[in-house]
C-alpha positions in Angstrom: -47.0 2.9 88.0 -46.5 1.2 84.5 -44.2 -1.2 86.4 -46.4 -2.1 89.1 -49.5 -2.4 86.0 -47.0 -5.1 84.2 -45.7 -6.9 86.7 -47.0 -5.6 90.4 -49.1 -8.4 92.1 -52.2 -9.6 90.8 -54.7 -8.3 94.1 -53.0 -4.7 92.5 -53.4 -4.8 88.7 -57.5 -6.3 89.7 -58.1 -3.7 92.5 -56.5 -0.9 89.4 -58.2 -2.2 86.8 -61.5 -2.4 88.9 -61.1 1.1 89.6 -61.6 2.3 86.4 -64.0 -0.1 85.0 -67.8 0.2 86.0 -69.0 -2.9 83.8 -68.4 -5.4 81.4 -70.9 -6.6 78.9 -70.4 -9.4 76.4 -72.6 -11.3 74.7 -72.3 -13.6 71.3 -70.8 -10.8 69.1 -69.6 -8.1 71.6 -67.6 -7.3 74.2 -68.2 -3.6 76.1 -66.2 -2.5 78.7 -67.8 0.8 80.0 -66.5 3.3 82.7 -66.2 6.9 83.0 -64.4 8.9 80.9 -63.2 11.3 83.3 -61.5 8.8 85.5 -59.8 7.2 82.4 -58.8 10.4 81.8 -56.8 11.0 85.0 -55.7 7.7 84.8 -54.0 8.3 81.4 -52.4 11.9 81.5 -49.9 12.9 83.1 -50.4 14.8 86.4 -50.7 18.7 85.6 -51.6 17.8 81.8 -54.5 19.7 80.4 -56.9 17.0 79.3 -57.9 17.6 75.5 -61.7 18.5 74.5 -63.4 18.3 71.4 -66.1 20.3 70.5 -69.2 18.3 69.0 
């Protein structure tokens, strides 16, 4: 997957990138990129990985 992220087709890294992203927000100061956190998540770990909590 890391391959196909760096150097896959373009139509693939967008259609990847757009799956995890919900919005992007900028304006003169900021830039936010907002999504959910769960999908990053599964995105991230490793498949079977325990995802990590912390307690607030």
């Amino acid at each position: 997957m890391r391959e196909n992220f760096t150097s896959g087709s373009i139509p693939f890294r967008k259609a990847y990138l757009q799956s995890l992203i919900d919005v992007i927000e900028v304006d003169d100061t900021h830039i936010r990129i907002k999504g959910s956190k769960d999908v990053l998540e599964r995105a991230v770990l490793p498949a079977g990985a325990r995802p990590f909590r912390v307690r607030r």
